[in-house]
C-alpha positions, 0 to 999 in steps of 0.5 A: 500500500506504499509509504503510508502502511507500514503494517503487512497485508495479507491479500487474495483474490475472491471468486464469487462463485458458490463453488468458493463457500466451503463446507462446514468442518465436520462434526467430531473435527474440532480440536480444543486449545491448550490452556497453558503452555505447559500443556501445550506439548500433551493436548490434543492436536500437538505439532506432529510432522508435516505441521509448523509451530509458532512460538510464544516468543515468535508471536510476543511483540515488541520487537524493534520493527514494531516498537510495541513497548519499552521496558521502563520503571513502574511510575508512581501512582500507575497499576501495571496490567497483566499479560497471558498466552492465549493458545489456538490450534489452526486448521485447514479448510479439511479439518487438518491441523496446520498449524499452533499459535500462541498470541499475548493478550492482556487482561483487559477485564481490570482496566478502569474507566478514565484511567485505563482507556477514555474510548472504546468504540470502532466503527464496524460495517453493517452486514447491510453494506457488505452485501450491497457491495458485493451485489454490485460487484457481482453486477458489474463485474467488478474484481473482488479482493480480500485483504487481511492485515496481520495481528492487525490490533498490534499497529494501532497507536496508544494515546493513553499511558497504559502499563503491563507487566513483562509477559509470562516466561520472558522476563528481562534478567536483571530488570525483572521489577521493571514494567512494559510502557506500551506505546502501541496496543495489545489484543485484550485492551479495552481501547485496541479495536478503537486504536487500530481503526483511528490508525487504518483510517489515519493511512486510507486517507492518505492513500487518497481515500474518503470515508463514507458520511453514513457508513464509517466502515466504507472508504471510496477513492477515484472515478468511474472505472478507476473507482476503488471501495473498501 
């Protein structure tokens, strides 16, 4: 999307054919989640050959690229909030494991009101205008492309001063009573959908794209066959 997103987009091309809906996963399929990382190794549908894994360490971030957070003394006066692993088992469209993610989330349920967080509402796209869209795509032939961006939430921007302790398992040797000053969100904050939205719409309309009056999920940009709508 050029200079102004610097979050990854993950983007395919939609068939609206009725062949492209799969069918449900079968019944009896559904794998359950390790609830911890200890028993991550012995749950049902642990990694086995052929399948890939994604560690705890390679889903934390923070790394420099995304400067999430930074380690710094508790202020006084501030409650740092606490992390967990989340643990979810990914599977492909024939039910097969393909792969196991671990995601740190914070435990949002303690944050309190006019401390934590001010605002916590994101506008989301009424199944109404969805369906309006791709009735005109299909109408007009349009081409259809859908785009996913990775751990989308972890872009949005903190204007809040929000504090979390280091997470489950990597703490850093030697600063182990040191907190994480966040400087973007985490999934599992109160304000993260509201954070990640002001940031996509901060970079659509730098891209040139203009937010519907009455639909604040909807952006448009050009012209008759150079029309774009999102």
């Amino acid at each position: 999307m050029g200079a102004a997103a610097d979050f990854i987009i993950e983007y395919r091309t939609m068939d609206l054919g009725a062949d492209q809906f799969g069918a449900d996963p079968a019944p009896g399929s559904q794998t359950p989640p390790p609830s911890s990382g200890s028993s991550a190794p012995s749950s049902p549908g642990a990694p086995v050959a052929g399948t890939s894994v994604q560690s705890p360490a390679a889903s934390a971030p923070g790394t420099p690229s995304n400067q999430t957070w930074r380690l710094v003394p508790l202020p006084p006066g501030h409650r740092p909030i606490g992390l967990k692993w989340v643990y979810k088992v990914k599977k492909n469209a024939a039910g097969e494991v393909i792969k196991h993610k671990a995601r740190l989330v914070a435990k949002g349920y303690v944050q309190q009101p006019g401390v934590d967080f001010d605002e916590v509402f994101a506008p989301v796209a009424r199944i109404e205008s969805v369906r309006l869209l791709l009735a005109l795509a299909a109408q007009e032939g349009w081409p259809v492309h859908h785009m996913d961006v990775k751990s989308a939430f972890l872009n949005g921007e903190l204007i809040e001063e929000v504090y979390v302790r280091q997470p489950p398992g990597f703490t850093v040797v030697s600063h182990e009573d040191k907190v994480l000053h966040l400087d973007k969100a985490l999934y599992g904050l109160r304000q993260a959908p509201r954070a990640w939205n002001a940031k996509l719409d901060e970079t659509l309309v730098a891209l040139g794209f203009s937010q519907s009056a009455s639909e604040h999920a909807v952006y448009a940009r050009g012209k008759g066959a150079s029309r774009l709508l999102m």
